[in-house]
C-alpha positions as CSV (number, residue, x, y, z in Angstrom):
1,X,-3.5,-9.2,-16.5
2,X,-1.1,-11.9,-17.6
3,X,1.3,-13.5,-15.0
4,X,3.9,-13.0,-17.6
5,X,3.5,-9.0,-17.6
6,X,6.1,-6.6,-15.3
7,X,5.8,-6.0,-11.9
8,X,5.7,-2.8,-11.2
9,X,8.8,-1.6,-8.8
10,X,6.5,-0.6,-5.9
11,X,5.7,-4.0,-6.0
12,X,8.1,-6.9,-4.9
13,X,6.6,-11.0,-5.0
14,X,7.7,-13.2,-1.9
15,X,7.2,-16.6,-1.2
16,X,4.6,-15.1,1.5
17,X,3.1,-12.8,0.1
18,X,3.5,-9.4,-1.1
19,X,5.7,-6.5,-0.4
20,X,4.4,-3.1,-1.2
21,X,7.0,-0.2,-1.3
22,X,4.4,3.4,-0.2
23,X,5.2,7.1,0.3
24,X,3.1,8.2,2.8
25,X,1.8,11.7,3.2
26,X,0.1,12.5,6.6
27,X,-2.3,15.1,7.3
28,X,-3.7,15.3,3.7
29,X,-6.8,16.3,3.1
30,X,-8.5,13.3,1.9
31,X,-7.2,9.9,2.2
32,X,-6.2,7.9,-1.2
33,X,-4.2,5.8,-2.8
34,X,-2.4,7.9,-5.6
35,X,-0.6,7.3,-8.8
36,X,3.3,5.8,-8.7
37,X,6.5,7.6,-7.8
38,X,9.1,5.9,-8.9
39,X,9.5,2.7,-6.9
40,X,6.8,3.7,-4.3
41,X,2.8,4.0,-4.5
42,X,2.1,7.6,-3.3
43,X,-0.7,7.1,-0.3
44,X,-2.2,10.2,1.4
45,X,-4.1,9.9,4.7
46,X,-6.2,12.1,6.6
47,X,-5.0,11.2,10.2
48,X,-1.5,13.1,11.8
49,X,1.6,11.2,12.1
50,X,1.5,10.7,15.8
51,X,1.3,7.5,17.7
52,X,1.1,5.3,14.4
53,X,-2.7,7.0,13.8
54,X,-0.9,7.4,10.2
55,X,0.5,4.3,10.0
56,X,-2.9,2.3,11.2
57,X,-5.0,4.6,8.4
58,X,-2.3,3.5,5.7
59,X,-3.1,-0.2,6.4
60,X,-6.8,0.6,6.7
61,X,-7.0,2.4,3.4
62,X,-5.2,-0.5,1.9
63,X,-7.1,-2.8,3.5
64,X,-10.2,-1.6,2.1
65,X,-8.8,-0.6,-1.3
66,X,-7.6,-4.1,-1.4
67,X,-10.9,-6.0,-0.3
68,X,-9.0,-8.1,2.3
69,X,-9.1,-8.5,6.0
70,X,-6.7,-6.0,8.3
71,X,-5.1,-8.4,9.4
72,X,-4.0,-9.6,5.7
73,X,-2.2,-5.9,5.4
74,X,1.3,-5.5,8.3
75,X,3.7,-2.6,7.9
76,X,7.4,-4.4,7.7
77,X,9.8,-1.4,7.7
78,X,9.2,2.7,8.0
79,X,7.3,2.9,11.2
80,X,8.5,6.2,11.8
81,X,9.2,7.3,8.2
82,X,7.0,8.4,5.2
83,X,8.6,5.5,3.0
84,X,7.0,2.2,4.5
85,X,7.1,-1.0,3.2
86,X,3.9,-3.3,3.7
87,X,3.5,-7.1,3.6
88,X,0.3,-8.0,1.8
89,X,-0.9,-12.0,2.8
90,X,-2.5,-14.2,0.9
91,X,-3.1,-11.8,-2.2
92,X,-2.6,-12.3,-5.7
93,X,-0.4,-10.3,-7.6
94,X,-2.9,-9.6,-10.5
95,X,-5.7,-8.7,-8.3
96,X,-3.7,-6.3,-5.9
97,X,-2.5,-4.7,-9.1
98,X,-6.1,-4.1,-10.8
99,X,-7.2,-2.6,-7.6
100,X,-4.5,-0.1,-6.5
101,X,-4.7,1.1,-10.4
102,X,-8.2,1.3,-10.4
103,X,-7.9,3.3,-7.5
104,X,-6.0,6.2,-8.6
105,X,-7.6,9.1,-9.8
């Protein structure tokens, strides 16, 4: 994918990093990373929105999907709501994109 290409608007380029705009929908019953709605990246997790167990599988998910450490993947705004937005460190923009697209279904 060329540099030169659009960002998608769930997707916002930083000077550190990454900020990645999600809906999140607890309690689903599989956890993936879904298809765009409008300016966020619909993510469904398995785990109930109590105590931040959503929150912590949203950045494990994403973690995973993403092929980078945990730590790499931190939850900026939204701790209590279903629109978060997440820093992603030290990731390209090109390769975050071919993997969240490759992992809709």
């Amino acid at each position: 994918m060329n540099s030169d290409s659009t960002t998608p608007g769930f997707l916002r380029v930083q000077s550190d990093g990454l900020l990645l705009s999600v809906k999140v929908q607890p309690r689903a019953s599989a956890s993936k990373i879904g298809p765009p709605l409008g300016d966020e990246l619909r993510i469904k997790v398995t785990a109930p929105p109590v105590d931040a167990a959503a929150n912590e599988a949203v950045l494990r998910l994403l973690a995973e999907a993403l092929d980078c450490s945990r730590g790499s993947v931190e939850l900026v705004r939204g701790h209590s709501s279903r629109h978060k937005v997440i820093k992603l460190r030290g990731l390209k923009l090109e390769s975050v994109l071919a993997k969240l697209t490759s992992e809709e279904k």
